[in-house]
Structures are given as structure tokens and as C-alpha cells.
N, C-alpha and C positions, 0 to 999 in steps of 0.2 A: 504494500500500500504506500509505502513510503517512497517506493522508486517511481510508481505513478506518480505523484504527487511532485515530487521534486521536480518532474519533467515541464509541468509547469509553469517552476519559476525561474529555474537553471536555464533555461535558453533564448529568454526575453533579456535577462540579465547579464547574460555574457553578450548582447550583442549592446549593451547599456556599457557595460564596463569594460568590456574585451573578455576573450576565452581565458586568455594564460592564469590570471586572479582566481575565477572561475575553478580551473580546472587545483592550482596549488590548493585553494580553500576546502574544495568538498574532498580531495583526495586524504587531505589531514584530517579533516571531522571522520571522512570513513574507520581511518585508523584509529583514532583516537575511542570512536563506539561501537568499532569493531571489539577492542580488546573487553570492555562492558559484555560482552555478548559471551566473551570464552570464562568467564570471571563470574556471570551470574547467580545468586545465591538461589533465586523466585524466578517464577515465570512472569512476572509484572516487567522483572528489569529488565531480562530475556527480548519482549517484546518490545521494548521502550529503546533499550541500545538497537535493535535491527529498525525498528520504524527510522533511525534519526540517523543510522550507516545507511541504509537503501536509501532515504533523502539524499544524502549525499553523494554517493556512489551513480546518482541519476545523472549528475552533469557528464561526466564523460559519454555514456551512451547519446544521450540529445545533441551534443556538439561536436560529436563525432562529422555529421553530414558535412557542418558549416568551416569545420578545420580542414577536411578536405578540399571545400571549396576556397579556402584561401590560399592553399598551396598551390594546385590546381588549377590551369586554366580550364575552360571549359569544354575545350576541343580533348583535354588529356584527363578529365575527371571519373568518365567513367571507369577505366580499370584501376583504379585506384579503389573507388566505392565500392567493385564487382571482388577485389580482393578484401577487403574488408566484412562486406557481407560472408563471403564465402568464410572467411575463418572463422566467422562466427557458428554457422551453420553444419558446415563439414565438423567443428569441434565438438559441440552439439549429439553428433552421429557417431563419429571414429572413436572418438574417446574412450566410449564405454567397449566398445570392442575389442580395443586396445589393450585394454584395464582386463578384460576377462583372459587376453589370449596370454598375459602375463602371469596374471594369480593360476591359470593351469600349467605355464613354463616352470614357475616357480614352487606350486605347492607341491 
């Protein structure tokens, strides 16, 4: 819920203040209530430290597109986005596959 939400405000806001802020700020809140998340005593914190890490951890997904487009011109944008998506997705897929043909190599 918190990574919906962040989506938001995180990407009206980096184009207010620039990405780079942006992206340094929520990457330090993720860390910071990420560690809340491995530390939780209750399920209240639990949920409290992930609602306000997936707020943060939003801005990079959202400005993802627009970091592209600044590097990018628009004649060369597309295989930049089409490898970006794809890592996303092929990692998504491969990984668990991955992960099982190793735990039978190894067990």
C-alpha cells in the first residue's frame, strides 16, 4: 500500500525538485525502515516500518521512465526502457528457476 501511494507523490516531486534528491532521500528512508522491519518486536511495527520502506522504495520505480528519458534521446530511448523492463520481468520468471535448479545441485 505504501508503494502505491508513494507513486503519487514521488514523481510530481522529482520533476519539482529534480530526480537525484529524490532518488538519495527515499533510498535512505528505505534503509533506515527497512532495518524497523528485521528488528520488529509486534506486528503493528512490522507493518508500520514496511508501509513507510515501500513509500519510499516507490520513487525509484516511478522515475525510472523519466531518468531514462533524460539520458536518452528519443530516437535511442527505446532499448534502453525495453532492457529495463525486460530485467524486470525475465527476473521475475528465471529466478525462481534458478533458485530451485541450485537447492537440487546443492542438496
Amino acid at each position: 500500500m505504501g508503494f502505491g501511494i508513494g507513486l503519487l507523490f514521488m514523481e510530481p516531486l522529482s520533476e519539482v525538485v529534480g530526480r537525484r534528491p529524490i532518488y538519495c532521500v527515499s533510498m535512505f528512508l528505505h534503509f533506515i525502515f527497512t532495518l524497523p522491519s528485521a528488528l520488529a518486536k509486534n506486528a503493528a511495527t512490522l507493518v508500520v516500518a514496511r508501509m513507510i520502506a515501500g513509500l519510499a522504495a516507490s520513487a525509484p520505480m516511478c522515475n525510472v521512465g523519466g531518468s531514462i528519458a533524460d539520458v536518452w534521446a528519443i530516437e535511442e530511448r527505446g532499448v534502453p526502457m525495453a532492457v529495463f523492463s525486460g530485467t524486470l520481468l525475465l527476473g521475475l520468471v528465471h529466478l525462481p528457476r534458478r533458485l530451485i535448479r541450485l537447492n537440487a545441485l546443492y542438496s
